[in-house]
C-alpha positions as CSV (number, residue, x, y, z in Angstrom):
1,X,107.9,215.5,118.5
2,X,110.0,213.0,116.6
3,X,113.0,213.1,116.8
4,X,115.2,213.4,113.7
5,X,117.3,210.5,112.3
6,X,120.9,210.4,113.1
7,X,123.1,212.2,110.1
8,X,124.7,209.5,108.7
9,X,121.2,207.6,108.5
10,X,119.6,207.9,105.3
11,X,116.1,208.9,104.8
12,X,115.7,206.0,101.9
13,X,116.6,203.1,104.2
14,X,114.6,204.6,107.0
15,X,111.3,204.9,104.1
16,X,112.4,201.4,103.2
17,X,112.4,199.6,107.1
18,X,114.7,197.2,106.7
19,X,113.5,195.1,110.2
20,X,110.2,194.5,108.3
21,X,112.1,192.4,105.3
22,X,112.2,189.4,107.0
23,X,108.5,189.1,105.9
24,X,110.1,188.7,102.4
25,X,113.2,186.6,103.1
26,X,111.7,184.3,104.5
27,X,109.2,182.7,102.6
28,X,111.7,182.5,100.1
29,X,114.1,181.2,102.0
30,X,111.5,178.4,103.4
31,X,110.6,178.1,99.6
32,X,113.6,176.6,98.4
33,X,114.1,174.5,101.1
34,X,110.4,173.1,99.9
35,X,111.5,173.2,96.6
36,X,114.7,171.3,97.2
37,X,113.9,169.3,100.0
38,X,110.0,167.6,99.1
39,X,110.4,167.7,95.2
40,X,112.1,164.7,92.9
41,X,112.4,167.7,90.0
42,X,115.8,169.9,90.2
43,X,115.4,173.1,91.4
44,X,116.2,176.2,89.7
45,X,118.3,177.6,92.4
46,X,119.5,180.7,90.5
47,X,115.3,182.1,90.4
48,X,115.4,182.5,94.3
49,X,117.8,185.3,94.0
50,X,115.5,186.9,91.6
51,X,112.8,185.9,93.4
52,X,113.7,187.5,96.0
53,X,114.9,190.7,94.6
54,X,111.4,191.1,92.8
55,X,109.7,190.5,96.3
56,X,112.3,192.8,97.7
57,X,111.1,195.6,95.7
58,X,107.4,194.7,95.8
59,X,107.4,195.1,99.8
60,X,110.0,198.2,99.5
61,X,107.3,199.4,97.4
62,X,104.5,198.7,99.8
63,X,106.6,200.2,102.4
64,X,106.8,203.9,100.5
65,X,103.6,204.2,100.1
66,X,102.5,203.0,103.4
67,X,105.2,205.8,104.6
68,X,103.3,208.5,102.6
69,X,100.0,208.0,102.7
70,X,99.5,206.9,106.5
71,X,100.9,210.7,106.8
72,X,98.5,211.9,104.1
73,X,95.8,210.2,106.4
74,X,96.9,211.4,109.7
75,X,98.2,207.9,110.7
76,X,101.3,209.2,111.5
77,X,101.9,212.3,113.4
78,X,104.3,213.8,115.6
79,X,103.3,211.7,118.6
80,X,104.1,208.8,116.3
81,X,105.7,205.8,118.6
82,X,107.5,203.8,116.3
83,X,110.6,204.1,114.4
84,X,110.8,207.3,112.2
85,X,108.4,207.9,109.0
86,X,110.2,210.2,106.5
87,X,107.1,211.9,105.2
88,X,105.9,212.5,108.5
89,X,109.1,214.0,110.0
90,X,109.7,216.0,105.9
91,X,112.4,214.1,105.3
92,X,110.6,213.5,101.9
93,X,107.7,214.9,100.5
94,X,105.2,212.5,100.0
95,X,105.1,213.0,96.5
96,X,108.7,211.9,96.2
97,X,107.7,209.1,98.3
98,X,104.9,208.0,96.2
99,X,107.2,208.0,92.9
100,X,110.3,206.7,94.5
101,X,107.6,203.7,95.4
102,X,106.0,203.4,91.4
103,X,110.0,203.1,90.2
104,X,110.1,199.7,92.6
105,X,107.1,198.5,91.7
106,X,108.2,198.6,88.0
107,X,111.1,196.6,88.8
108,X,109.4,194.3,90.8
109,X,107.5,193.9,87.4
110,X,110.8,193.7,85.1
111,X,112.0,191.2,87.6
112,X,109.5,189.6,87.6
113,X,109.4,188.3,83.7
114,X,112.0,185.3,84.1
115,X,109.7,184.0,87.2
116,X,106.4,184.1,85.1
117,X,108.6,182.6,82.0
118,X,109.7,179.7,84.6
119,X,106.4,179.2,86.7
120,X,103.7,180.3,83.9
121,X,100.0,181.6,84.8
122,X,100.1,181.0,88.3
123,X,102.9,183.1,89.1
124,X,101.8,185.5,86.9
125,X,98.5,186.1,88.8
126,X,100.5,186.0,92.1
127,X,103.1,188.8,90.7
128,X,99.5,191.3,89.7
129,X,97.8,190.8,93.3
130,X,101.2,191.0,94.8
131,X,101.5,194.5,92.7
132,X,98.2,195.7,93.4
133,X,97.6,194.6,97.2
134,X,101.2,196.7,98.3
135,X,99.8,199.4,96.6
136,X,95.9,199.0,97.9
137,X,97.7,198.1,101.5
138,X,97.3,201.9,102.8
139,X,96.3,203.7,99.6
140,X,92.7,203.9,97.2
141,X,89.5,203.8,98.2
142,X,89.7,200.9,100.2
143,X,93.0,200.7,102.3
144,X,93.5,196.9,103.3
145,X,95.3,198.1,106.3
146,X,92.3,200.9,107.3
147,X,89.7,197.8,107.0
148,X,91.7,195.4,109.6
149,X,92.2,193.5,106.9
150,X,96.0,193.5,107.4
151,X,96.7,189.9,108.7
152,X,94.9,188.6,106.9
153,X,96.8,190.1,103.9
154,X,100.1,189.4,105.2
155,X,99.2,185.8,105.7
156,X,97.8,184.9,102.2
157,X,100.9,187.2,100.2
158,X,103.6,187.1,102.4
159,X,102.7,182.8,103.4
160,X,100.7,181.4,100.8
161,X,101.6,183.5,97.3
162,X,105.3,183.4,98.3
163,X,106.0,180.2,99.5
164,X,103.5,178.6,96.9
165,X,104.9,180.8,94.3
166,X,108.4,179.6,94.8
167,X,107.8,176.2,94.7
168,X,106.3,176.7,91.4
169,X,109.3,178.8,90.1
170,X,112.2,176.3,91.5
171,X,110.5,172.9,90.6
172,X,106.8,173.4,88.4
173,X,104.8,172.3,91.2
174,X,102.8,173.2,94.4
175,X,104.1,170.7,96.6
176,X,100.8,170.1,98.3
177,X,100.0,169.5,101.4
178,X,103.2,170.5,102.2
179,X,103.6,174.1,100.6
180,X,100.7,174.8,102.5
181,X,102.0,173.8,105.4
182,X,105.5,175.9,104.8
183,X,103.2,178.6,104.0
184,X,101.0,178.9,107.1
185,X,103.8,178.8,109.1
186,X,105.6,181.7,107.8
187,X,103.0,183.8,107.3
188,X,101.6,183.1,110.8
189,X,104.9,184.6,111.8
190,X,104.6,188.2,109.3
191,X,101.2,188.5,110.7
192,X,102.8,188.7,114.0
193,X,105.3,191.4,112.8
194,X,102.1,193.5,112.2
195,X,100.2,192.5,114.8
196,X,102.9,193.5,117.0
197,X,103.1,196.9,115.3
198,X,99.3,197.8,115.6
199,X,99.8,197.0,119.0
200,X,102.2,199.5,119.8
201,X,100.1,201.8,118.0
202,X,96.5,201.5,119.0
203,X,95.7,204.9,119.8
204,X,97.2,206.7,117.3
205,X,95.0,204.4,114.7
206,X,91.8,205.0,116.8
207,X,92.9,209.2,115.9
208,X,93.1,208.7,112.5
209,X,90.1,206.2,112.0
210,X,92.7,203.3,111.1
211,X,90.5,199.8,112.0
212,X,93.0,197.5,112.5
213,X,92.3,194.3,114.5
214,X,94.0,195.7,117.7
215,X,92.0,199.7,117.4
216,X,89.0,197.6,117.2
217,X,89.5,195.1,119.7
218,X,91.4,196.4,122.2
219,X,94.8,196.2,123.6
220,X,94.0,192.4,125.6
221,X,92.9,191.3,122.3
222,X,96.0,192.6,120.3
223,X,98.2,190.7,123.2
224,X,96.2,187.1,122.6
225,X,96.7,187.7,118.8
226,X,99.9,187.9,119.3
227,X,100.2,185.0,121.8
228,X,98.2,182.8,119.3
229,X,100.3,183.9,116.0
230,X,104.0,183.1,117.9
231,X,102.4,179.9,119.5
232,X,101.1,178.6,116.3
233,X,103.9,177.7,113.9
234,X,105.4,176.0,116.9
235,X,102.1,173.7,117.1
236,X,102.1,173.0,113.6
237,X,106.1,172.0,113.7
238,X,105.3,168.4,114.5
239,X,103.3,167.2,110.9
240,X,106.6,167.9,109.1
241,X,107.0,164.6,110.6
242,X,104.2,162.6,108.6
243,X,106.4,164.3,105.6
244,X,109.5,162.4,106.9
245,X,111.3,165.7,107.8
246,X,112.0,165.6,111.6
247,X,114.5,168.0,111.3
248,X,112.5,170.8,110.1
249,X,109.4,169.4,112.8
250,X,112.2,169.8,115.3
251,X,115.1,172.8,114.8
252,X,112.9,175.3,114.6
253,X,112.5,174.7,118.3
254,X,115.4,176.5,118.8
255,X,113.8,180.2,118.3
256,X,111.7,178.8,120.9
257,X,113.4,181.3,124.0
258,X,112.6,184.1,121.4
259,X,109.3,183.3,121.0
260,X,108.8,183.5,125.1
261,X,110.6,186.4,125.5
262,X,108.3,188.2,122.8
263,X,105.0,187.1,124.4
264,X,106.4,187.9,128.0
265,X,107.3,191.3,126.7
266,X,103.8,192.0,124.9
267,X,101.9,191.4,127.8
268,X,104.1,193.2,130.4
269,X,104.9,196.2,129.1
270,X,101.9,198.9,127.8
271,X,101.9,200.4,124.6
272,X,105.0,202.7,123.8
273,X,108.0,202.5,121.9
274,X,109.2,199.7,124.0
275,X,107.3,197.7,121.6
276,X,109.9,198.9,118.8
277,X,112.3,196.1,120.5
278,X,109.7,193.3,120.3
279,X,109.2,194.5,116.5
280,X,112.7,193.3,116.3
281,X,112.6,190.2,118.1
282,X,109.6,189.3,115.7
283,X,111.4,190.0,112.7
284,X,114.6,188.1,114.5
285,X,112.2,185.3,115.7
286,X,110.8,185.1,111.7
287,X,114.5,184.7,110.6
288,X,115.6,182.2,112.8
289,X,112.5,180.2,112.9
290,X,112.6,180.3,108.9
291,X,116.3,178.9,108.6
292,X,116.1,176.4,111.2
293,X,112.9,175.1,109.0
294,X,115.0,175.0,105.4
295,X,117.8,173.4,107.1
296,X,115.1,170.7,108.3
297,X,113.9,170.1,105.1
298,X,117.6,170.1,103.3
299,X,119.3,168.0,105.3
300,X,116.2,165.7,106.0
301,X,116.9,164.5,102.2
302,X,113.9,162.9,99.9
């Protein structure tokens, strides 16, 4: 069985999983760099702190209800390998769970009106699908996560809606190619956080009729995913140099021993809550990675 948190650990930042915010931080923080690195317009540095506080709450949200109704499903049971789920373990009742997750989705919304004042109809459209894909991730009557549909999700909201969306809030334009660019690379790197996840928990999905990529495919499979979504952003750091950015084409190649280590890991070790670890490195590897690319793009100038 589970065991139980330590005392002093609180069951909200356990239903919250803080390791998995990196997905959030860093488009934003790859975002401004964009925004203030690639654009002639001044950026309106004070929206990425409320940027990122709406998508705070938006993935918070996401998170709750993932918590509750992966329990409700039988996702999550006491043989559970990764890190606590407060439902699962009563902590919370998934009720409580469920509400606690509609008050952050309202705030995403109320946090939300300055963006959609600043960046107009596209954010606006971003900030509704953002709203209903967390809470369609696990939950209605066709779970995106259930369908193995998650990377997929994670790559358009958490790459291209955030990173897109920020460049439109800071400056008033998409910055293309180069958003797009920003954008594939990071969310090439919150796929991995899941991909890594449904890895550790492939037959504990196939129980509970949860078709992610790796139930369906198979545990090799789930270990070349993840090979392909570390290896990636690293492939696609060189055309930041047709951009005239070397730095962010070459920093990020300092998360590089990270990146090995993670891989190494995925395809040594089986299944088990081992892979808790290389969910961290992930999230560490998305952080790093992510910094090392907005310094590139800061201090490359215009």
């Amino acid at each position: 069985m589970t065991p139980p948190p330590a005392p002093s650990t609180s069951p909200w930042l356990l239903a919250a999983r803080p390791k998995t915010l990196t997905a959030t931080l860093a488009p934003i923080v790859v975002g401004t760099g964009l925004a203030v690195g690639m654009s002639e317009r001044p950026a309106r540095l004070a929206l990425s702190l409320v940027a990122l506080l709406s998508a705070l709450c938006i993935q918070i949200g996401t998170n709750l209800v993932n918590d509750a109704a992966d329990f409700v499903k039988g996702a999550d049971t006491a043989e559970r390998l990764g890190p606590i789920r407060v439902t699962q373990t009563g902590l919370l009742p998934a009720r409580t769970v469920m509400r606690a997750a509609a008050v952050f989705f309202l705030a995403a919304t109320l946090l939300g009106i300055p963006l959609v004042l600043a960046g107009g109809v596209p954010i606006l459209i971003i900030g509704l699908l953002s709203l209903a894909g967390g809470y369609a991730y696990t939950t209605g009557p066709l779970p995106i996560a259930y369908r193995g549909l998650g990377e997929v999700f994670v790559l358009l909201f958490f790459g291209f809606a955030a990173v897109k969306g920020m460049s439109y809030v800071l400056v008033g334009e998409g910055l293309w190619p180069w958003a797009e660019l920003a954008a594939l690379q990071v969310g090439l790197q919150s796929a991995t956080l899941l991909a890594v996840n449904n890895a550790r928990d492939i037959a504990g999905d196939r129980k509970a009729d949860k078709r992610t990529l790796a139930a369906r495919f198979g545990l090799t499979f789930a270990r070349a995913e993840i090979a392909a979504l570390v290896a990636l952003p690293f492939v696609l750091a060189p055309a930041w140099f047709a951009a005239g950015k070397p730095g962010a084409a070459l920093l990020p190649w300092g998360s590089l021993p990270i990146a090995v280590r993670l891989v190494r890991g995925v395809w040594t070790e089986p299944p088990g809550r081992r892979f808790n670890v290389f969910l961290a490195w992930s999230a560490l590897l998305q952080l790093l990675f992510s910094a090392l690319t907005c310094a590139g793009l800061v201090l490359g100038g215009r």
